[in-house]
C-alpha positions in Angstrom: -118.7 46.2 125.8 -116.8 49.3 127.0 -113.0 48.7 127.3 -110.4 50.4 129.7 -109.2 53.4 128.7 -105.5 53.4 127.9 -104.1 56.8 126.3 -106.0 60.3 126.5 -105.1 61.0 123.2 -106.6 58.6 121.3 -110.1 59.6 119.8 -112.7 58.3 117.1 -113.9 61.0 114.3 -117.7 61.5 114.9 -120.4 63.0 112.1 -123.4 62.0 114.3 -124.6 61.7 117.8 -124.4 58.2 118.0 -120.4 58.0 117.3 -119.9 59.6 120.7 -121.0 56.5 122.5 -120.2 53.6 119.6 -116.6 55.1 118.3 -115.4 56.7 121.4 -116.7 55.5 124.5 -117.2 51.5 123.8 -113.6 51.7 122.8 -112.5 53.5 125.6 -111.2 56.7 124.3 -111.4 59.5 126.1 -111.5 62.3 122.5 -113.1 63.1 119.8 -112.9 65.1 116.6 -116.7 66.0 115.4 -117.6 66.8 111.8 -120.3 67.8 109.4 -123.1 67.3 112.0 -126.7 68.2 111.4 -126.9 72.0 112.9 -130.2 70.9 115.3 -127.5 68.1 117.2 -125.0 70.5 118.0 -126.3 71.6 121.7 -127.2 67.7 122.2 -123.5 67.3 121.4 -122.2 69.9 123.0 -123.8 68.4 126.9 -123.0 65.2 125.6 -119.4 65.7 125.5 -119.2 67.8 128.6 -121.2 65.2 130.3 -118.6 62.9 129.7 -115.3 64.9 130.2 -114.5 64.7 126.6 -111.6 66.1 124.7 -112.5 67.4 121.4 -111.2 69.1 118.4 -113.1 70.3 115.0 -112.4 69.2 111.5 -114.3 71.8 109.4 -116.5 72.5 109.8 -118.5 71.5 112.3 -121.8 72.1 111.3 -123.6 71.2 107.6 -123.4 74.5 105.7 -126.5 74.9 103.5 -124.3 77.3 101.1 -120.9 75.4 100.7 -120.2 73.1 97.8 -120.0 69.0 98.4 -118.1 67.6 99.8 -117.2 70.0 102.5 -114.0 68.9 103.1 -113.1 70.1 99.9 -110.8 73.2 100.6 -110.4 76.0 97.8 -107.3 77.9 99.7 -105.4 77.5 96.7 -107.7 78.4 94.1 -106.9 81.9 92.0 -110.5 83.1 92.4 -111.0 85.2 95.5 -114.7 84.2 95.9 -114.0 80.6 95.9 -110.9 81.2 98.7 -113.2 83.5 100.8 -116.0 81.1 100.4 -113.4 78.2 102.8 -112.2 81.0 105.2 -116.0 82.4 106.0 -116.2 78.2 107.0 -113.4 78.3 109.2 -114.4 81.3 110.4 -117.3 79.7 111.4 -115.9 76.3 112.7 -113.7 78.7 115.3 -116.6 80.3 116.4 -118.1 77.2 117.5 -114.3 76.2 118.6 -114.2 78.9 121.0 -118.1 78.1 122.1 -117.5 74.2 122.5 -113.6 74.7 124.0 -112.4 72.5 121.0 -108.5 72.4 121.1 -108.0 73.1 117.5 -109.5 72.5 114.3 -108.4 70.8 110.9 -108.4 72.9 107.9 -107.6 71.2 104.3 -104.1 72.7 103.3 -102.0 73.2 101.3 -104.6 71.2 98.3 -104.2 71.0 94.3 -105.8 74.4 92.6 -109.4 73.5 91.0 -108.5 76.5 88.6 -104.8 76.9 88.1 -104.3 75.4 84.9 -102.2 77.3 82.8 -101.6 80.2 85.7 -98.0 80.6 86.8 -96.4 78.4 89.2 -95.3 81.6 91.0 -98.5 83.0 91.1 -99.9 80.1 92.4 -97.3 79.9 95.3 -98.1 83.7 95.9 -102.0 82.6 96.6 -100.5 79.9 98.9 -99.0 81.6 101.1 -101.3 84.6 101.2 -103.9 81.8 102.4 -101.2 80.2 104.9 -101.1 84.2 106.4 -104.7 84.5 106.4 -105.3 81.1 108.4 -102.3 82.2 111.3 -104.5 85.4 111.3 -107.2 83.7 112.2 -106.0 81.6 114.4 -104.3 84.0 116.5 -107.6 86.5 116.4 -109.9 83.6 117.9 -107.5 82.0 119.6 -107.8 78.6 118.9 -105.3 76.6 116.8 -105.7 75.6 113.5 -104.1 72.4 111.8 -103.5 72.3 108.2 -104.2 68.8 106.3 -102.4 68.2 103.1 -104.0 65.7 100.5 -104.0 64.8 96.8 -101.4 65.9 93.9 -100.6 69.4 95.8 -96.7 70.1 94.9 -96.6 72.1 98.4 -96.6 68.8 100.1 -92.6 67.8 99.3 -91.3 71.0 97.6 -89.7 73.0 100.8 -93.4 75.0 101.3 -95.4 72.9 103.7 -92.2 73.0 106.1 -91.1 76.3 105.1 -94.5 77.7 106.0 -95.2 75.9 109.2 -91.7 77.2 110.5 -92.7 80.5 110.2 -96.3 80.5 111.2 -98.1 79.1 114.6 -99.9 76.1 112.4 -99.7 72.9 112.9 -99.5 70.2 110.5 -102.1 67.1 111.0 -100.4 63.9 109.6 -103.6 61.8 107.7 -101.8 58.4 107.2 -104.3 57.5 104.3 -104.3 60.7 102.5 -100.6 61.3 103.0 -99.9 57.4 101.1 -102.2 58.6 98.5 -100.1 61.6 97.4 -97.2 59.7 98.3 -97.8 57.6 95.5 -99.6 60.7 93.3 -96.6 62.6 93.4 -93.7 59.8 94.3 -92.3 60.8 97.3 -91.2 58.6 100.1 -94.1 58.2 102.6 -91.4 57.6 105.8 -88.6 60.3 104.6 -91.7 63.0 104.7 -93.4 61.9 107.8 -89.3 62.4 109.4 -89.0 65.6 107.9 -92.6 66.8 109.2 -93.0 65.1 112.7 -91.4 67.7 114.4 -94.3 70.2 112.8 -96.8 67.8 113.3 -99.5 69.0 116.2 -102.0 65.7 115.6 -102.4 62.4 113.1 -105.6 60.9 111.3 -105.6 56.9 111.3 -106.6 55.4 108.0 -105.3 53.2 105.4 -105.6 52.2 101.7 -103.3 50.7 99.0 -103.5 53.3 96.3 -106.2 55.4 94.8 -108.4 52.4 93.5 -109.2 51.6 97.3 -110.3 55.0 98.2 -112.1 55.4 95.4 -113.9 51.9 96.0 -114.0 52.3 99.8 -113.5 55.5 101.1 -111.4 55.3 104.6 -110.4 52.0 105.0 -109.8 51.1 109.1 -106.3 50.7 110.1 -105.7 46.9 110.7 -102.5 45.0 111.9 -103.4 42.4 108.8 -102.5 45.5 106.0 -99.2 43.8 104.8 -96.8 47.3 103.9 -95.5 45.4 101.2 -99.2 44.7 99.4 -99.2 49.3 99.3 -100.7 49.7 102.7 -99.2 52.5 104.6 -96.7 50.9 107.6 -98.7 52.6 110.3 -96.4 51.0 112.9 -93.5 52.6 111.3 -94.8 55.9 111.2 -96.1 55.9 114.4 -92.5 54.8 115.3 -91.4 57.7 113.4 -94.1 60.5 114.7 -93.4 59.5 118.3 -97.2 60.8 118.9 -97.7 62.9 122.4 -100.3 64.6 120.7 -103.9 63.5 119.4 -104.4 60.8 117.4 -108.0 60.3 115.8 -109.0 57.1 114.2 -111.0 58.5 111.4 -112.8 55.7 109.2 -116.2 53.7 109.9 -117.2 51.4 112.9 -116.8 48.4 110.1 -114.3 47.0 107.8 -115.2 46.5 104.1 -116.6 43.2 103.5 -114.5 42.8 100.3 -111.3 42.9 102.6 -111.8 40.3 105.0 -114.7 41.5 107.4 -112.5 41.6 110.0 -113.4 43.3 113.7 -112.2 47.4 113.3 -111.5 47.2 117.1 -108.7 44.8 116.6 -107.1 47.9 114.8 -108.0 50.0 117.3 -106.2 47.7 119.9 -103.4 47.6 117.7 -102.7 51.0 118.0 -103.1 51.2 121.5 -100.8 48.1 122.0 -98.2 49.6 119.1 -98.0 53.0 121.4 -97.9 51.6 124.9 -94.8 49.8 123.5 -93.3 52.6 122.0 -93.6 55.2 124.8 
């Protein structure tokens, strides 16, 4: 069943062909974000999203990279070796490539992270690197053209020390709000989820849609759909009260599987899905 289309900015993240169709399309969405696809599916999914007058964006990279460490989301931006920093900008260097080639409208980059080689270094020296990679991303976005937004996640102290806002005042990034990884730190680092998200919405350019109640779900179940059952007060992020708070008019990308964990309830992921829609149209 395909439903009615009810907000252009809603999409479904997709990592194979078949999302296209099952994630965006039979929920009516009208976007995607594509990710880690096998190289030999991109021109399929290339027509395929021109065929059907698809809005798209990039979370890099686009393509599987033979040569980059698992997972690729992992970001090394903040690392103190050079290689390992050079080895993340020569990916997004490559995911705006095919940004400029597919007409994505921006792409997510992992930033500002936790260092994987930082212990006993300096905490000036490591704020040095920071920004020297925040420079080198504006750089790159302004070169190619195509806008880059930086997604926090895990212990990084530049999430709630003055840096993440400082930086994306003074360079043309964006700031993509994950609602899953963003509890996680919350509750790594013990900030408030709601005073951050009103302290970044005006920065923030796009929002990932996922849930969990603390690290133990994430680590048993990855990206948990976002669900109208997830009681706040059981850990769950409030995903109607930071919608309330982002006041979205800009993409939002449900980004978790076409199923909810068994263990959970089983319940339908496209109630969630309606939720969301339902929770905007009633906000606007």
């Amino acid at each position: 069943m395909i439903r009615e289309k009810t907000n252009d900015n809603l999409g479904f993240h997709c990592n194979r062909i078949g999302h296209i169709e099952e994630g965006v399309v039979a929920n009516g969405l009208s976007r995607g974000e594509f990710f880690n696809l096998p190289p030999d599916d991109y021109e399929t999914v290339k027509k395929d999203i021109l065929e059907k007058h698809l809005s798209m964006s990039i979370h890099s990279p686009l393509v599987k990279l033979d040569w980059y460490p698992n997972p690729p989301t992992w970001s090394f931006l903040c690392d103190v070796d050079k290689d390992s920093r050079n080895r993340t900008f020569k990916m997004v260097s490559e995911t705006l490539a095919y940004a400029e080639d597919i007409g994505a409208d921006y792409i997510i980059v992992h930033f500002p992270i936790p260092s994987t080689d930082g212990v006993g270094e300096s905490e000036s020296k490591l704020e040095s690197i920071a920004w020297k990679s925040c420079d080198q991303l504006a750089e790159l976005s302004e070169k190619r053209g195509v806008a880059i937004h930086i997604e926090g996640l895990g212990n990084s102290p530049y999430l709630n020390n003055g840096f993440l806002t400082q930086s994306l005042a003074q360079y043309p990034l964006q700031y993509c709000f994950d609602t899953g990884h963003m509890n996680l730190a919350s509750n790594l680092t013990q900030f408030d989820l709601y005073e951050f998200a009103e302290i970044i919405a005006p920065f923030v350019g796009s929002i990932h849609l996922w849930n969990n109640r603390g690290i133990e779900d994430y680590l048993t179940f990855r990206h948990i759909p976002v669900h109208p059952s997830q009681d706040p007060e059981e850990g769950w992020a409030d995903i109607k009260r930071l919608l309330e708070i982002l006041k979205p008019a800009y993409p939002i990308i449900f980004e978790s599987p076409l199923s909810y964990p068994d263990a959970l309830g089983n319940y339908d992921y496209r109630d969630g899905v309606q939720w969301v829609k339902e929770i905007l149209e009633t906000s606007s």
